[in-house]
N, C-alpha and C positions, 0 to 999 in steps of 0.2 A: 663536203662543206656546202651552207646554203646556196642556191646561187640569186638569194633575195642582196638587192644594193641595202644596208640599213640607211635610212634617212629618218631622224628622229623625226614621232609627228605625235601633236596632240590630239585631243579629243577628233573625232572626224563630224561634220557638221550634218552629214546621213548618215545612218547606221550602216556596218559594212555586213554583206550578206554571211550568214554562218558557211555555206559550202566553200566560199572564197576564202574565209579568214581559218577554217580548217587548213585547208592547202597548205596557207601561210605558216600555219603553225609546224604542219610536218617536214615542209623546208628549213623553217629555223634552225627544228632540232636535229636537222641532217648535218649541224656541223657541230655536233657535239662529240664528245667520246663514246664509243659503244658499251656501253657498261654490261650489255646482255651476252656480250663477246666475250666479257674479261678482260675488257681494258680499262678496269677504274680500279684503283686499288681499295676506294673508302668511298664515302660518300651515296653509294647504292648496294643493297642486299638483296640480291637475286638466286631463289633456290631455282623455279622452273615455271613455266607457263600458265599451270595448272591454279599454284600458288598465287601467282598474280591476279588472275582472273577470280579466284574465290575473293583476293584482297581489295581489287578494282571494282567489283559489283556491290561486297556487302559498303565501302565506302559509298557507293552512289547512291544505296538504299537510305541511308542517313546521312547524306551531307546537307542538308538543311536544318538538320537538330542540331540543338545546341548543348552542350553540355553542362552551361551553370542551369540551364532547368532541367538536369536527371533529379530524379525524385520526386519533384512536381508536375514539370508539364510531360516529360517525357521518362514516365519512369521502365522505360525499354532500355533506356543507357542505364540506368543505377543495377537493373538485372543482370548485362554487360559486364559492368564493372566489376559486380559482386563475384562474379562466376572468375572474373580475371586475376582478382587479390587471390580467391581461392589456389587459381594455379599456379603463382607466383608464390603464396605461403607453401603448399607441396611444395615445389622445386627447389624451394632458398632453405629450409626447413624450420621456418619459422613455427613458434612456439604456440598453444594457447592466449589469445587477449593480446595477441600481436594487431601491429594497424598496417594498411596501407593509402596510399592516395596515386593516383593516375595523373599523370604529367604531360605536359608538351616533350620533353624531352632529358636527358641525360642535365640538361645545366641548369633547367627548371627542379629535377628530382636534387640535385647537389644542391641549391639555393635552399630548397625546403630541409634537407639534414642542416644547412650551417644557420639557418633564422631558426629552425625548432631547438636546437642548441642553446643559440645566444639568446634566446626569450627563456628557458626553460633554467638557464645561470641566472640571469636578472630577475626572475622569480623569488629562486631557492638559496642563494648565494648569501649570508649574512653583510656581508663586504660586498659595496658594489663597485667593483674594478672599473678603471675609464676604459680602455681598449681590449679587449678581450682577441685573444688569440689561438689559431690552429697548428697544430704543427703535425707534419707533414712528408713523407719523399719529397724527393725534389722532382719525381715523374709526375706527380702529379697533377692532372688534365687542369690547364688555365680556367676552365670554368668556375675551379675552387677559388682563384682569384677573382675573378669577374663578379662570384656568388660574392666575396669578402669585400671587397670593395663599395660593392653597395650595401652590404649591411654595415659600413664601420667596422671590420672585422681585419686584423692582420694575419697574415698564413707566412709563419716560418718551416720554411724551406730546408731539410739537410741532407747530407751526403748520401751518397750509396755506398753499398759493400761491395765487395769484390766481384756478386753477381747481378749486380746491376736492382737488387733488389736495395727498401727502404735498413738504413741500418739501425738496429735497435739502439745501441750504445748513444749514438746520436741524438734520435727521436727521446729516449729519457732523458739525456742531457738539454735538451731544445725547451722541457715543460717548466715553467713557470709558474708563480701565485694568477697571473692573468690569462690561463690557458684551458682552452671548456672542449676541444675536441681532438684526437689521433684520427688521421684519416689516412686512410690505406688503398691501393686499387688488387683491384684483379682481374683480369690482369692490368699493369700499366699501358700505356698505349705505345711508348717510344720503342721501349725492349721486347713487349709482350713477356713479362716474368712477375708473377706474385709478389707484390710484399710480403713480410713473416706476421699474416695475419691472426696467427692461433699466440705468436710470441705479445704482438700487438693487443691483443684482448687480454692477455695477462696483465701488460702494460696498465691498460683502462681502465682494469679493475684494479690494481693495487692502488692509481695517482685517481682513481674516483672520477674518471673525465668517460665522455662521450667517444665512442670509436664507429667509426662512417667507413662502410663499404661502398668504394664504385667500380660496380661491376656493369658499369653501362656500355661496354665493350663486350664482356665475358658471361655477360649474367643468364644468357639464353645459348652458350656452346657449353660452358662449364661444366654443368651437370650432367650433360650427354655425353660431351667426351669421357666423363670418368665411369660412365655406363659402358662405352668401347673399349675402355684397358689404358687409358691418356694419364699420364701422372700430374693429374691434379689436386693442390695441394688443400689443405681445410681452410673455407674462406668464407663461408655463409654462418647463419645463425646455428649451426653446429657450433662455435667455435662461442662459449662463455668469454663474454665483454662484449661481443659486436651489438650496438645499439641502434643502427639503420643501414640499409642496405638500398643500394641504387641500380636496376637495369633497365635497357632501353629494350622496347618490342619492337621496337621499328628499327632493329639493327638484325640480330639473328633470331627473334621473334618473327621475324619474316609480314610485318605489320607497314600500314600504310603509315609516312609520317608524321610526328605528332604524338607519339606514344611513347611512354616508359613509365617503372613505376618506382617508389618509394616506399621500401619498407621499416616498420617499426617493431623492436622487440617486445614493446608497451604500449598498446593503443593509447595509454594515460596520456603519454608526452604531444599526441594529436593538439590538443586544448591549444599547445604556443605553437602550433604550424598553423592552425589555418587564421586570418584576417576575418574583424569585423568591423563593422562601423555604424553608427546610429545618428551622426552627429547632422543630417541633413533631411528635408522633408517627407523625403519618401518612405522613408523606415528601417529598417534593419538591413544592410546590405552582408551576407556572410560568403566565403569563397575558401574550401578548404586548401589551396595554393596560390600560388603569386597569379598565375592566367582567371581572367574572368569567363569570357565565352572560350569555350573549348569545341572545335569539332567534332558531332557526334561522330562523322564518319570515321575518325581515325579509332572511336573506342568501337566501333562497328566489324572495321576489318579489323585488329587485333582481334576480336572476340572470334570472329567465324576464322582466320587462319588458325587459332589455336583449337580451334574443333575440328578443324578441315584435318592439320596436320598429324594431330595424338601424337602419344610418345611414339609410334613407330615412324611416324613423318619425321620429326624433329632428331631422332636418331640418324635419318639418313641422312637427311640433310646437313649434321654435325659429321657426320662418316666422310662423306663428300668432301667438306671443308677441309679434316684435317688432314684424308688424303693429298689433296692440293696442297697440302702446306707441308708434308713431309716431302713431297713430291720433287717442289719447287727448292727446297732448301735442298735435298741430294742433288738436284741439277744444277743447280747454281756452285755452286761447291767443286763443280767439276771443273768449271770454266777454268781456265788458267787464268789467275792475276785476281780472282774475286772469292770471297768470303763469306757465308756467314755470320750475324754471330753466334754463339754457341745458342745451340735450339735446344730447347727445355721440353717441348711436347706440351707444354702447358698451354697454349694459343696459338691460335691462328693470325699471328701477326709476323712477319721477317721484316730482319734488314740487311740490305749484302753490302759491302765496302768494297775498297780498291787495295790488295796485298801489294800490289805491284806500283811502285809508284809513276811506272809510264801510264797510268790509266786514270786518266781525270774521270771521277765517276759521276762528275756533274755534268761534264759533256756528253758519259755513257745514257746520262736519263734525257739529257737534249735531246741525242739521237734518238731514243723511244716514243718520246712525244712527238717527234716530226713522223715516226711511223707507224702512229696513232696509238698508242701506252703511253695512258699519262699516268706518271709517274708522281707518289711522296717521295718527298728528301727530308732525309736526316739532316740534323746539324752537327749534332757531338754524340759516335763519330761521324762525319763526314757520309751517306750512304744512301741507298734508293732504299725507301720504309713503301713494305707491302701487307695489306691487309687482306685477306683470306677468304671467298667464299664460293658457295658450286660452282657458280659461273666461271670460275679458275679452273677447274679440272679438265674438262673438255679442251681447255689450250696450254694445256702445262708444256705441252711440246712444241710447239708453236714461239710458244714466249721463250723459252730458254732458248730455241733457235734465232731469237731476237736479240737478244742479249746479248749472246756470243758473237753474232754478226754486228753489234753496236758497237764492240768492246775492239773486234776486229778495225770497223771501221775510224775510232779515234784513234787506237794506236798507228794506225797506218796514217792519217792525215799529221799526226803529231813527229811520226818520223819524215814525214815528205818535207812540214816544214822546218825542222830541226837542218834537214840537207838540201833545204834553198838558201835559209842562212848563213850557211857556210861555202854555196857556190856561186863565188863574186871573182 
């Protein structure tokens, strides 16, 4: 932990020296999690040193570029980019006269499928509906809300089937005269299990709506895993109906953050994604997404990890991952009193429960954060939610050893006070 006191302070009224305020900085983050250990389950994607450093340098090369002037002032990033849609159309298998756009992030890429939708309805639409709605899983990452919310847009929610994926009967039942999109993940994030995205495109096409893939979890292991023998199921633009498609580079693209992309089956439907505006003196303002200035750096390092890495990099690094994730679910499995739940091989995502009810499994993830694993929680059901990547492998034994020894330790505080209670 740091051993700085914080004491909030403002502006300082001399500038503080760089050597000093270094120091400070590396105290800070001495009381964070070590995420380069494998004690973060989300939030950081760490293949190896290597990786970093090609991602740390080409960022510093362009982090004073901006990215609303690629193509103009700096058409180094539009080159970038171009080379980036490129790999992203190979990998997703997008079609000819496909589009893409470069995002801040996974809920910047889902804002742009659910405003290129609802502009693209209010266009073509004979009947202009008042509220226009998505329907949806109910896994489906809150961003889909956060995107609908600001567009006026309502996202009904339904059930799941038996495997925790979106249920078709539902989802057809859920469409309405007011409903312009099916949005699906791959995987979802709570279970890590596909929707019936190839059932889903059927769906699209017959009810004539929009179908949104977010693969901004999956969208940079998916492919590789099913290059390894992973039973991965059809979810990209292989799959007739899928109309956009969403992954993040800065998750298992192994890219600084700030990155993901948006793809289109139709470069046409571009026209109602990007904003323009002339109504003021300066002239024509255009921004083909919601972000104005954009970090060159971040299209920078994407660009050079994805040359860095080639398919043989990104293979190993998916090999890595889902090692650790078959790994972590057989050990965990062992524990007496803890679970799984059923693992699909589909992602790099777990969740383990408490079988036994002497095992509060929120006090099991207390105890891990006190011994520095910080821990996701599930809600429904009840369980410690782990996300997946190299950085896992090297302590798979380590962490189940942790675990075990957690699970030890609240069952054993939970009987000591059950028989203080009863010695009066």
């Amino acid at each position: 932990m740091s051993n700085i006191e914080h004491n909030r302070r403002g502006l300082p009224k001399r500038g503080i020296e760089w050597s000093t305020l270094r120091v400070e900085l590396k105290e800070l983050k001495g009381g964070d999690f070590k995420w380069r250990e494998g004690r973060v389950p989300s939030y950081t994607y760490f293949f190896n040193d290597e990786t970093l450093r090609v991602q740390k340098e080409a960022y510093c090369e362009f982090m004073s570029e901006n990215g609303l002037g690629a193509g103009r002032a700096f058409p180094s990033l539009s080159r970038m980019i171009d080379d980036i849609f490129a790999i992203g159309r190979g990998l997703f298998n997008a079609p000819d006269g496909s589009g893409a756009s470069f995002t801040s992030g996974g809920t910047e890429s889902v804002f742009q499928a659910v405003k290129t939708a609802r502009d693209q309805a209010r266009a073509v639409r004979e009947e202009k509906f008042g509220r226009y709605n998505v329907v949806t899983p109910l896994t489906a990452h809150p961003c889909l809300s956060k995107a609908a919310e600001i567009l006026d847009v309502t996202v009904k929610r339904v059930d799941l089937d038996a495997e925790r994926r979106g249920d078709l009967a539902a989802l057809e039942q859920a469409i309405d005269e007011h409903t312009i999109m099916l949005y699906g993940s791959a995987p979802c994030y709570p279970y890590g299990v596909f929707d019936p995205i190839a059932d889903m495109g059927r769906l699209a096409q017959k009810c004539q709506l929009w179908l949104h893939v977010d693969a901004c979890w999956g969208g940079f292991v998916s492919p590789f895993a099913k290059k390894l023998g992973y039973p991965i199921p059809e979810w990209d633009f292989n799959v007739p109906g899928v109309t956009s498609l969403s992954a993040d580079i800065h998750k298992f693209g192994y890219g600084a953050k700030g990155a993901s992309l948006i793809l289109y089956r139709d470069a046409q439907v571009q026209k109602y994604e990007r904003f323009e505006f002339s109504d003021w003196p300066r002239g024509t303002y255009v921004t083909p997404t919601f972000m104005g200035t954009k970090p060159g750096g971040a299209v920078a390092a994407a660009w050079a990890v994805m040359q860095y890495l080639g398919e043989e990099g990104y293979l190993q690094a998916t090999r890595e991952t889902m090692d650790a994730t078959m790994r972590l679910i057989r050990g965990i499995n062992k524990v007496p009193g803890l679970a799984c739940l059923e693992p699909t091989g589909e992602a790099n995502l777990i969740t383990f429960v408490a079988t036994d009810p002497a095992i509060d499994i929120m006090a099991v993830a207390d105890r891990l954060e006190k011994r520095g694993w910080f821990r996701g929680r599930m809600r429904e059901p009840l369980g410690i939610h782990q996300g997946v990547n190299p950085a896992h492998l090297p302590v798979v034994d380590d962490y189940l050893s942790e675990v075990s020894a957690a699970v030890d330790f609240v069952t054993t505080r939970r009987l000591s006070a059950k028989y203080d209670e009863h010695s009066y």
